[in-house]
C-alpha positions as CSV (number, residue, x, y, z in Angstrom):
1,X,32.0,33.8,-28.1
2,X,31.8,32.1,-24.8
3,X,28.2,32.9,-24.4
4,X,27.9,32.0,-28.1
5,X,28.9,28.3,-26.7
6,X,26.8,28.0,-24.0
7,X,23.9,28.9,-25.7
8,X,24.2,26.4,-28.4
9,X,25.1,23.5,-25.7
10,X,22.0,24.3,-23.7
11,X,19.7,24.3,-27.4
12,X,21.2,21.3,-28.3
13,X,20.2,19.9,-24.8
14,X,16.7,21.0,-25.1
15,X,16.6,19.2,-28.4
16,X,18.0,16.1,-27.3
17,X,15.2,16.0,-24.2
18,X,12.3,14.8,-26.4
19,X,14.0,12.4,-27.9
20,X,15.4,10.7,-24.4
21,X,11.8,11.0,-22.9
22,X,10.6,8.7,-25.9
23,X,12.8,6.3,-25.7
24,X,11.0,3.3,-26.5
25,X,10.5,0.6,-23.8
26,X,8.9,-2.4,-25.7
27,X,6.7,-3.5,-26.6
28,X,6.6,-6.6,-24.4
29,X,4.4,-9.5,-24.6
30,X,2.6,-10.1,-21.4
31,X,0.9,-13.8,-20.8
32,X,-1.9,-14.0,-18.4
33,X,-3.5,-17.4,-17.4
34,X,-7.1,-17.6,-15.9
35,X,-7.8,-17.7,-12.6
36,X,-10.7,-16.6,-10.5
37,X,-9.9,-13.3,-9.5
38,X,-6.9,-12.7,-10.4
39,X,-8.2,-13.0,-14.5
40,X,-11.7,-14.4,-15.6
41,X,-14.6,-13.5,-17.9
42,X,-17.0,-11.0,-16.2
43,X,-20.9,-10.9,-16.4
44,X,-20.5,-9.7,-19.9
45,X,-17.6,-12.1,-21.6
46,X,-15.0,-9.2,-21.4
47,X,-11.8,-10.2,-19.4
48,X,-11.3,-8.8,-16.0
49,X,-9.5,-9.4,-13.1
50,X,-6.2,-8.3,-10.4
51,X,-3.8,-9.1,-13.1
52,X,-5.4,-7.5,-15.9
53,X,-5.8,-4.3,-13.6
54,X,-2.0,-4.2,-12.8
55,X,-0.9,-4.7,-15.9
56,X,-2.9,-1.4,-17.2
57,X,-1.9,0.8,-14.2
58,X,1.9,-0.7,-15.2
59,X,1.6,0.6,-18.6
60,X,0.3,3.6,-17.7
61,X,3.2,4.6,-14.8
62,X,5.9,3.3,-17.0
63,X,4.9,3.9,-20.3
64,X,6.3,0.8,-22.0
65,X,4.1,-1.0,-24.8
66,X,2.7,-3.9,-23.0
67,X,0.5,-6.7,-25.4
68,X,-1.6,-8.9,-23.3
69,X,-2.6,-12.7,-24.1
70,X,-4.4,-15.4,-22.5
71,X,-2.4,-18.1,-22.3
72,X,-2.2,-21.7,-20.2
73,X,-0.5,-21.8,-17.4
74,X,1.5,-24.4,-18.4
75,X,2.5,-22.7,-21.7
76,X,3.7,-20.0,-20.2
77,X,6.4,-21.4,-18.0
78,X,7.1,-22.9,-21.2
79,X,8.0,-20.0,-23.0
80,X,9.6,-17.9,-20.4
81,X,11.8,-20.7,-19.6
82,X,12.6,-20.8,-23.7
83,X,13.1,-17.1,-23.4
84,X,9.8,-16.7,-26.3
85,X,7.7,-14.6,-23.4
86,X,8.6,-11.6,-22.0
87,X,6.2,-10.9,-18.7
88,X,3.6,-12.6,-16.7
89,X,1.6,-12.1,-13.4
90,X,1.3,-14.0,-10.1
91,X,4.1,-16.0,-10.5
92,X,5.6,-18.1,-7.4
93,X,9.8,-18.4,-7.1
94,X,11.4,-21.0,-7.4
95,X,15.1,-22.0,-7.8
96,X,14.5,-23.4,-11.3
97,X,12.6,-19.8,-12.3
98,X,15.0,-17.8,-11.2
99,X,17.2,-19.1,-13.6
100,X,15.2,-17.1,-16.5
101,X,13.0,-14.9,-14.7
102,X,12.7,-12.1,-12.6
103,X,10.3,-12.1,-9.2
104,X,8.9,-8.4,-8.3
105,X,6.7,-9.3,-5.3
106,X,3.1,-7.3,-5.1
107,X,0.7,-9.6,-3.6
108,X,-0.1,-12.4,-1.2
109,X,-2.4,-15.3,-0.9
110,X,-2.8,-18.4,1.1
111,X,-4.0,-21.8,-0.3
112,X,-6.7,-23.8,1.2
113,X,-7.9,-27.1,0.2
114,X,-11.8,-27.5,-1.0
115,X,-13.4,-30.5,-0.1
116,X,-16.7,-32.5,-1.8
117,X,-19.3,-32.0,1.0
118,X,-19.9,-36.0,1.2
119,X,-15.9,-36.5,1.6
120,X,-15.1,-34.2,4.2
121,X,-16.0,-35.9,7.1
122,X,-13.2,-38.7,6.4
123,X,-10.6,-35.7,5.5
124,X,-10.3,-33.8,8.6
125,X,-6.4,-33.3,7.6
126,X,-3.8,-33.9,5.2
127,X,-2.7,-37.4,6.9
128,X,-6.7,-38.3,6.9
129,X,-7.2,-36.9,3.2
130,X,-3.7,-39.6,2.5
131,X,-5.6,-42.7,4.4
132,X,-7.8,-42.7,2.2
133,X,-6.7,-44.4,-1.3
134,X,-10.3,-43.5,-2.9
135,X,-9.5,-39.7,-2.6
136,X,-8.6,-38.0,-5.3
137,X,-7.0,-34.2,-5.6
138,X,-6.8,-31.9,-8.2
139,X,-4.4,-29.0,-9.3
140,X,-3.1,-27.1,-12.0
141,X,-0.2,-28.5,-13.7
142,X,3.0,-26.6,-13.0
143,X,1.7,-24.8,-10.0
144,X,3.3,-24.4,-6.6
145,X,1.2,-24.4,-3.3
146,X,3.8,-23.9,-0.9
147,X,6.5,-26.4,1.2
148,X,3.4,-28.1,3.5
149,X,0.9,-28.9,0.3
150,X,3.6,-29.5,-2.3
151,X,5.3,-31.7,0.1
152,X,1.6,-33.4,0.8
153,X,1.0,-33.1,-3.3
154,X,4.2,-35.3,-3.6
155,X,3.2,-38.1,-1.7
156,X,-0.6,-38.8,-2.8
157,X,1.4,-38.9,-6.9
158,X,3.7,-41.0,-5.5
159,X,0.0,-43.1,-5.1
160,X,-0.9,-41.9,-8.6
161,X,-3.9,-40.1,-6.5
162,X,-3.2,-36.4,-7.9
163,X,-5.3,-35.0,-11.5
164,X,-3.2,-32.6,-13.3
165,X,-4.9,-29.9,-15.4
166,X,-3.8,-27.4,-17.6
167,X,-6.2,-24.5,-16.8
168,X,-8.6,-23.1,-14.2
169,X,-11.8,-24.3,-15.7
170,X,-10.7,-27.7,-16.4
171,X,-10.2,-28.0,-12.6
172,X,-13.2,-27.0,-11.7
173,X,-15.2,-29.2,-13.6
174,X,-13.1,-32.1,-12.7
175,X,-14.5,-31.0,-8.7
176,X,-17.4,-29.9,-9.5
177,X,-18.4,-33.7,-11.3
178,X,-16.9,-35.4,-8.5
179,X,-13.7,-37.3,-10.4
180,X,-11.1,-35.4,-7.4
181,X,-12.9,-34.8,-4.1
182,X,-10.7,-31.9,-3.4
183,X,-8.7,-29.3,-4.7
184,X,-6.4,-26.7,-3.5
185,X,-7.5,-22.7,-4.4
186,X,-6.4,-19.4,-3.0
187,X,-8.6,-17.5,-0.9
188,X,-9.1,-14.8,-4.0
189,X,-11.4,-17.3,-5.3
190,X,-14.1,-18.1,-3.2
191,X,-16.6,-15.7,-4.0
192,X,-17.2,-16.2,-7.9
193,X,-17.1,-20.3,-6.6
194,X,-19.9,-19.4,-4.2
195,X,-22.0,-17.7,-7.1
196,X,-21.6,-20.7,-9.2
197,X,-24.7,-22.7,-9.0
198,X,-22.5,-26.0,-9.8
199,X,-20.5,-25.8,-6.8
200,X,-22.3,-23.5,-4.1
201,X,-23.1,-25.8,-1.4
202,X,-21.5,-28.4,-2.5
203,X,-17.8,-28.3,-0.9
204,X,-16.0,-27.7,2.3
205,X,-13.2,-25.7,2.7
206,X,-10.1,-26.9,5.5
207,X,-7.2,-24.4,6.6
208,X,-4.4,-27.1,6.5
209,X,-1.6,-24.3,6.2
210,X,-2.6,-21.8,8.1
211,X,1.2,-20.0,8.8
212,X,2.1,-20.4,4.8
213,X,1.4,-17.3,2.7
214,X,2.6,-17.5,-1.1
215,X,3.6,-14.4,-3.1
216,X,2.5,-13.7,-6.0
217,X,5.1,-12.1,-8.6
218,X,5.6,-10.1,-11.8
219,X,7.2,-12.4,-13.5
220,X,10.0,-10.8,-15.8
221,X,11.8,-12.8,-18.6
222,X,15.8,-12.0,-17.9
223,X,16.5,-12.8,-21.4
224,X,14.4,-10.0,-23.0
225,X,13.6,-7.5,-19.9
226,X,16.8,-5.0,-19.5
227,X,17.8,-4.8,-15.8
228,X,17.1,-1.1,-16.1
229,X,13.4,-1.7,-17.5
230,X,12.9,-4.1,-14.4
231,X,13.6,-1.5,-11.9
232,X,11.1,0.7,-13.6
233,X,8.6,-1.6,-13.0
234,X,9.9,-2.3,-9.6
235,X,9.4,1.3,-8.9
236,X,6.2,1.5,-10.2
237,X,4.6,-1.5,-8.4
238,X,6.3,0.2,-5.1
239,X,4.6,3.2,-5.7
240,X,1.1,1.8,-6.1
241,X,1.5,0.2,-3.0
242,X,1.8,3.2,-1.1
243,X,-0.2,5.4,-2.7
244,X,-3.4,2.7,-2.0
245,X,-3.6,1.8,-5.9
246,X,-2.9,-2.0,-5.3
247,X,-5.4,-2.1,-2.7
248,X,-8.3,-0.6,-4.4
249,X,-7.6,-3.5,-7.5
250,X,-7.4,-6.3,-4.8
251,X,-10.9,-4.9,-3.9
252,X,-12.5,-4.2,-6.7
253,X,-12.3,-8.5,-7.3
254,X,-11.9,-10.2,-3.9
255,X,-14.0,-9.4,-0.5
256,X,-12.9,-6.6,0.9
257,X,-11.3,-9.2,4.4
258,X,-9.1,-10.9,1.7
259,X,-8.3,-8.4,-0.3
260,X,-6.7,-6.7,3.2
261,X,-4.8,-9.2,3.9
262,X,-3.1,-9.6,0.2
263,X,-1.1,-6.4,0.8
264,X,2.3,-7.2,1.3
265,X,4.3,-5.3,4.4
């Protein structure tokens, strides 16, 4: 009878094993925003990029349902911070974001400011770039450079002397036509700017930070991600890191110099 028992128990087990391996996780709505290599349009008008990479690998080691969309930059601090998005990539910490979001580091950057050829000799540094009322500069709206440039970022819109875009593109335009002589990029993005025939040539680029690094984050709703679904993902990002997976995807879009020094230790 005993036996009887312990047969059944271990059946029912083996039955019940499926159906915990399926367990659902998602699906999740993932936002990514365009930006040189961490997300553009390749050769061919397909999507590419670091973040589009990651989040495949992601769904692939974890197995949860993850929809991707392109979305501003802008609207997608929206919409975490209304709890309507579940995930995004490369996102910076800050007090206000931790409010509604988790931070899982998994790559870092530096910013550098790009300068219009015929204004860098009168912007030799940020105090020479803020003697100079003419001079413009132009970033992303809701973006965060780090303490040195936000700090420099506050003072030249206290002189209404900052352009505020809401994508990638936009920004670029705005340089590459001359209205801001300078803008501030991350080292990722250099090389498609060099193959662009509208800028190549035409800009400068100045090291004004050189000790500040900013992380790069997935970006995890706390609203609509479980705790226990973040630590999967947590896992998962760990274990591409050591097993050389996040280093080949920094390569495969950055020069090979950068893309070393975006590993996080």
């Amino acid at each position: 009878m005993l036996l009887r028992r312990l047969l059944c128990a271990c059946l029912a087990l083996c039955a019940a094993l499926p159906a915990m391996a399926a367990e659902p996780c998602g699906p999740y709505r993932v936002g990514l925003y365009e930006f040189g290599a961490l997300y553009y349009r390749d050769a061919h008008g397909d999507w590419a990029g670091i973040d589009k990479d990651i989040i495949e690998e992601l769904r692939k080691r974890t197995g949860c349902l993850l929809h991707t969309s392109t979305e501003s930059r802008v609207r997608i601090w929206s919409l975490l911070s209304q709890g309507k998005l579940d995930i995004s990539t490369s996102g910076i910490s800050t007090p206000e974001r931790d409010a509604y979001a988790r931070f899982i580091p998994y790559l870092a950057t530096r910013n550098f400011v790009l300068l219009r050829a015929e204004s860098a000799d009168m912007a030799a540094s940020m105090d020479a770039f803020l003697s100079h009322p003419e001079l413009k500069v132009g970033v992303i709206r809701t973006f965060r450079h780090g303490a040195q440039y936000d700090g420099w970022l506050d003072k030249l819109r206290s002189q209404d002397r900052v352009y505020e875009t809401a994508d990638y593109p936009t920004l670029l335009r705005l340089f590459a036509i001359g209205r801001v002589q300078a803008i501030l990029n991350i080292n990722t993005n250099w090389r498609p700017m060099l193959a662009d025939s509208s800028l190549a040539g035409h800009f400068q680029i100045a090291d004004w930070a050189p000790r500040e690094t900013v992380v790069g984050s997935l970006v995890l709703s706390r609203s609509r991600i479980p705790p226990e679904v973040a630590q999967r993902f947590e896992k998962a990002l760990h274990e591409m890191r050591e097993d050389g997976t996040l280093r080949a995807i920094y390569g495969k879009h950055a020069d090979p110099r950068v893309a070393d020094s975006m590993m996080l230790h």
